[in-house]
C-alpha positions as CSV (number, residue, x, y, z in Angstrom):
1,X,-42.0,-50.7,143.0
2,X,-43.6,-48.9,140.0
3,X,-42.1,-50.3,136.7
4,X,-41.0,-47.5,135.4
5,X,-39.0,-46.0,138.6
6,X,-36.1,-48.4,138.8
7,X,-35.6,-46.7,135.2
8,X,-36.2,-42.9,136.2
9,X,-33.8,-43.2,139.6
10,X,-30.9,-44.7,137.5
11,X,-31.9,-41.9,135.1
12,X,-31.3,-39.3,138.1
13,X,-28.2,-41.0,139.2
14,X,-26.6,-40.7,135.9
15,X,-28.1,-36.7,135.8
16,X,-26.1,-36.4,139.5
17,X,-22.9,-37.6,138.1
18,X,-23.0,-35.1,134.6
19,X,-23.9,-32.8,137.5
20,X,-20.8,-33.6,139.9
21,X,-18.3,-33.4,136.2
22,X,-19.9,-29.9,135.5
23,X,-19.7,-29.0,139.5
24,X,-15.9,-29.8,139.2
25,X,-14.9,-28.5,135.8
26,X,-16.4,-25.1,137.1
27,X,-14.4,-25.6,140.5
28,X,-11.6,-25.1,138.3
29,X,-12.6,-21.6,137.0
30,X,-11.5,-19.4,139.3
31,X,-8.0,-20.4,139.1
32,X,-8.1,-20.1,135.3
33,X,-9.5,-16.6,135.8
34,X,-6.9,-15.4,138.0
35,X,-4.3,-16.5,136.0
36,X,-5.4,-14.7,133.1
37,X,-6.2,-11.9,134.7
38,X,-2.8,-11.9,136.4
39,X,-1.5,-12.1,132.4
40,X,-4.2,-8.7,131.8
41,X,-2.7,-6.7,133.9
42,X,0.9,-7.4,132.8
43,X,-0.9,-6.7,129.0
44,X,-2.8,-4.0,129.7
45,X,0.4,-2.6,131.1
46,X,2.7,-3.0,127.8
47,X,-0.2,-1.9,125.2
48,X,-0.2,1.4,127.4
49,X,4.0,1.3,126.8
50,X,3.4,0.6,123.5
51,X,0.7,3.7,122.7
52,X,3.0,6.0,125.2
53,X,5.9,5.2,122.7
54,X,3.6,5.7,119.6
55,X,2.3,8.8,121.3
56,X,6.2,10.0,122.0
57,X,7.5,9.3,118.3
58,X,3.7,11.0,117.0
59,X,5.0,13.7,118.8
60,X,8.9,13.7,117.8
61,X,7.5,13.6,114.0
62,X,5.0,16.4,114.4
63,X,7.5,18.8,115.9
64,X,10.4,17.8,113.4
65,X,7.4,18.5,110.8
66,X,7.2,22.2,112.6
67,X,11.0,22.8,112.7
68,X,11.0,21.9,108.6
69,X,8.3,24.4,108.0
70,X,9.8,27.4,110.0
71,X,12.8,26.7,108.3
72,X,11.1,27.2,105.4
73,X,9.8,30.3,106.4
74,X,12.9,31.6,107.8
75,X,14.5,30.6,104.3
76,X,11.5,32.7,102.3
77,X,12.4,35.7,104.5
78,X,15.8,35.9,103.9
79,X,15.7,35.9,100.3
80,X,12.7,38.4,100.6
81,X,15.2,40.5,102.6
82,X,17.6,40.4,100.1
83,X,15.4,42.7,97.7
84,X,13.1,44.6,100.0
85,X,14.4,48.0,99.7
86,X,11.6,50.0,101.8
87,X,12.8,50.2,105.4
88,X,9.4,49.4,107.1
89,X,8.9,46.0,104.9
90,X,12.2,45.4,106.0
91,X,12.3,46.0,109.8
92,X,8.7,44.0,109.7
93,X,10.6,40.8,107.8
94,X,13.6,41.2,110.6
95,X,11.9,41.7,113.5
96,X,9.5,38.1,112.2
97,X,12.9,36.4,111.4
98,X,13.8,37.0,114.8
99,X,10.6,35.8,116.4
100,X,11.0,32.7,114.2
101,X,14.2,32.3,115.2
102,X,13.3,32.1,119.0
103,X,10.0,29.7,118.5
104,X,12.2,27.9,116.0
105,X,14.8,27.4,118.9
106,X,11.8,26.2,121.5
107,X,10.5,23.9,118.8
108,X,14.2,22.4,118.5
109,X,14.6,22.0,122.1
110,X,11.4,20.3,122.0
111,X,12.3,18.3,119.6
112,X,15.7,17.2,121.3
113,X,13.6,16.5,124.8
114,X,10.8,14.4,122.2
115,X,14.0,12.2,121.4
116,X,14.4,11.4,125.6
117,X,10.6,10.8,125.4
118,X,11.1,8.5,122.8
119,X,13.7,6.3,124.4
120,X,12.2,6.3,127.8
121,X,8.9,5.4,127.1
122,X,11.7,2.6,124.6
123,X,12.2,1.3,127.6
124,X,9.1,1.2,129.7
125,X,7.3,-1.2,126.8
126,X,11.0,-3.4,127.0
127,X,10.3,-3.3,130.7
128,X,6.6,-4.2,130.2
129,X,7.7,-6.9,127.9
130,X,9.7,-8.7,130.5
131,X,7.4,-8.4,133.0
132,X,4.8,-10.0,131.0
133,X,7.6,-12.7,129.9
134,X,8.2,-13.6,133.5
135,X,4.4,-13.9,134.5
136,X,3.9,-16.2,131.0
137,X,6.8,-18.2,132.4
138,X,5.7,-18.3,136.2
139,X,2.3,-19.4,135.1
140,X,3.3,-22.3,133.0
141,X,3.3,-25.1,135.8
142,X,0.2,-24.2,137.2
143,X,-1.6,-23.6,133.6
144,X,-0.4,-26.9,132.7
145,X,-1.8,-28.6,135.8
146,X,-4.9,-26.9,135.4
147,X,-4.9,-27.9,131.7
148,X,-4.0,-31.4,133.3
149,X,-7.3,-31.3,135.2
150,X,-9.9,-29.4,132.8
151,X,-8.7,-32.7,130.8
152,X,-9.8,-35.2,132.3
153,X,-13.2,-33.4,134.1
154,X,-14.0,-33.1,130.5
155,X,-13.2,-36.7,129.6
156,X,-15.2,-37.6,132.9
157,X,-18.4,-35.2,131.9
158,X,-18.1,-36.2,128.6
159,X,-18.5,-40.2,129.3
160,X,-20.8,-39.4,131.8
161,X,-23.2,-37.4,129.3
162,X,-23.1,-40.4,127.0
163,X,-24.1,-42.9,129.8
164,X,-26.7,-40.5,130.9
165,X,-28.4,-40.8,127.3
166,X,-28.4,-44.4,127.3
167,X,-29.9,-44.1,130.4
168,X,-33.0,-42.5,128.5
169,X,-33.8,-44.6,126.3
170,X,-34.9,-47.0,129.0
171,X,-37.3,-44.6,130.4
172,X,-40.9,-44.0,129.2
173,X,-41.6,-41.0,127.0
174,X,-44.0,-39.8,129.0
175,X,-42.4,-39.7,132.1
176,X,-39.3,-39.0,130.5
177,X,-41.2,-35.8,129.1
178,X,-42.3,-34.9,133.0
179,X,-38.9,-35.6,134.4
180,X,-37.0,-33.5,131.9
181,X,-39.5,-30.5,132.8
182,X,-39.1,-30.6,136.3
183,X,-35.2,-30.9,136.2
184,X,-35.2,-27.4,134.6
185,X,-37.4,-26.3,137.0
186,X,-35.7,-25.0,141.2
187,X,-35.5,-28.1,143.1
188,X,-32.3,-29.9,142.8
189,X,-33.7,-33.0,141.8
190,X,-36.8,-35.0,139.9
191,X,-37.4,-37.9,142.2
192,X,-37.9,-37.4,146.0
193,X,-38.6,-40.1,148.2
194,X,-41.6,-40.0,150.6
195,X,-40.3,-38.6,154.1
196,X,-43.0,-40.3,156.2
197,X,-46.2,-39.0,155.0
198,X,-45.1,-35.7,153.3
199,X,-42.9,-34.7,150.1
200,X,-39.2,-35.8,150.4
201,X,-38.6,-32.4,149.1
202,X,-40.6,-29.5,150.2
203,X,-42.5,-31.7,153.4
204,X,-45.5,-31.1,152.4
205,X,-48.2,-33.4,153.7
206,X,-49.7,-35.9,150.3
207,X,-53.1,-36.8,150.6
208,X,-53.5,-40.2,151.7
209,X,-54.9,-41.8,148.8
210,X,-52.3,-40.7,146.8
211,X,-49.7,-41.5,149.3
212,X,-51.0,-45.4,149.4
213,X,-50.9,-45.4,145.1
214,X,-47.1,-44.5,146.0
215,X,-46.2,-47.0,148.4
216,X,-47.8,-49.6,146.8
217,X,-46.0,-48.9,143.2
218,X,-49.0,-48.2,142.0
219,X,-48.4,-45.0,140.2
220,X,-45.3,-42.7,140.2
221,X,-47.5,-38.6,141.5
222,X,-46.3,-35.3,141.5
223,X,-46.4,-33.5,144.4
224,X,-49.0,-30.8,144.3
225,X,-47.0,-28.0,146.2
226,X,-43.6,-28.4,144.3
227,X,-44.3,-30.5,141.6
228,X,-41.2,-33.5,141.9
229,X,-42.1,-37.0,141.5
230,X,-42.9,-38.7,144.3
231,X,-42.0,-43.0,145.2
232,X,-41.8,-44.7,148.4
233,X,-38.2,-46.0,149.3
234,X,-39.5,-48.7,151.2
């Protein structure tokens, strides 16, 4: 065995079990993304509540603003009645005191509907609110075993990232440098052992003179088709 592959295969060992701790923290995603997209939805719904009922009072205020100003007017018109003494000026102020009066009455009956507005769409967000209460409170358990989990995959990945840098420092630099590069290539691994007379990993055929430098632990090759590093398990 080359002297240096005892050294690369623990290496790729140690790279497999960081591998396997990422593998299952991201196992755990899904679940974590349907909960909180379970708590969205309940979310989304009560910040729509909430603008309906900022929307409803917007809307309460604006027409009690409108009521206020053709009170005003109504108010101005009367007193200009009182001194007006041309009939025409008036029959013009009386008959706009009595259009005022009937868009004034609309705008008050608006204004009294704006007030159920106001309390319905009240109680849509303290619906909305108890809905998302209960789906906080349903979720708990399974958050908290999911917490439970994430936990200790991260303790796991997190002791197996540190073992995996010892691990390096008993490699060579050089290989070390052509190992790293070939991990962040496509093939799942660095190392492949010889599968008869061909690459462990894509099958090609290796010449036979490099082929023998393998099996005798001569050198550690690449493969020329798809690049890994080459021993003989034998």
């Amino acid at each position: 065995m080359h002297q240096d592959l005892e050294a690369l295969l623990t290496l790729q060992a140690k790279d497999q079990d960081v591998t396997k701790s990422e593998q299952a923290l991201t196992a755990l995603e899904p679940d974590v993304r349907r909960l909180d997209e379970q708590l969205a939805v309940a979310q989304r719904s009560l910040d729509a509540a909430r603008r309906a009922i900022d929307d409803a009072k917007r809307r309460r205020e604006e027409l009690e603003g409108k009521i206020a100003s053709y009170k005003t007017m109504q108010d101005q018109r009367r007193q200009k009645l009182e001194w007006v003494r041309g009939a025409k000026e008036a029959s013009t102020l009386m008959a706009e005191l009595d259009l005022t009066r009937t868009v004034l009455a609309k705008e008050e009956a608006e204004f009294m509907r704006s007030g159920d507005a106001v309390h319905e769409a009240e109680r849509k967000v303290s619906e909305a609110e108890k809905a998302l209460a209960v789906v906080r409170e349903a979720q708990e358990p399974e958050r908290a075993a999911l917490a439970g989990k994430q936990e200790a995959v991260m303790a796991e990945l997190t002791q197996a990232r540190d073992i995996r840098a010892e691990a390096t420092r008993s490699v060579n630099a050089a290989l070390l440098a052509r190992y790293e590069r070939i991990r962040r290539g496509k093939a799942p691994l660095a190392l492949y052992a010889l599968h008869g007379e061909a690459c462990g990993h894509c099958f090609t055929a290796v010449p036979t003179q490099r082929r023998v430098l393998i099996q005798r632990g001569t050198s550690i090759e690449t493969c020329e088709a798809c690049g890994v590093l080459l021993y003989s398990a034998a």
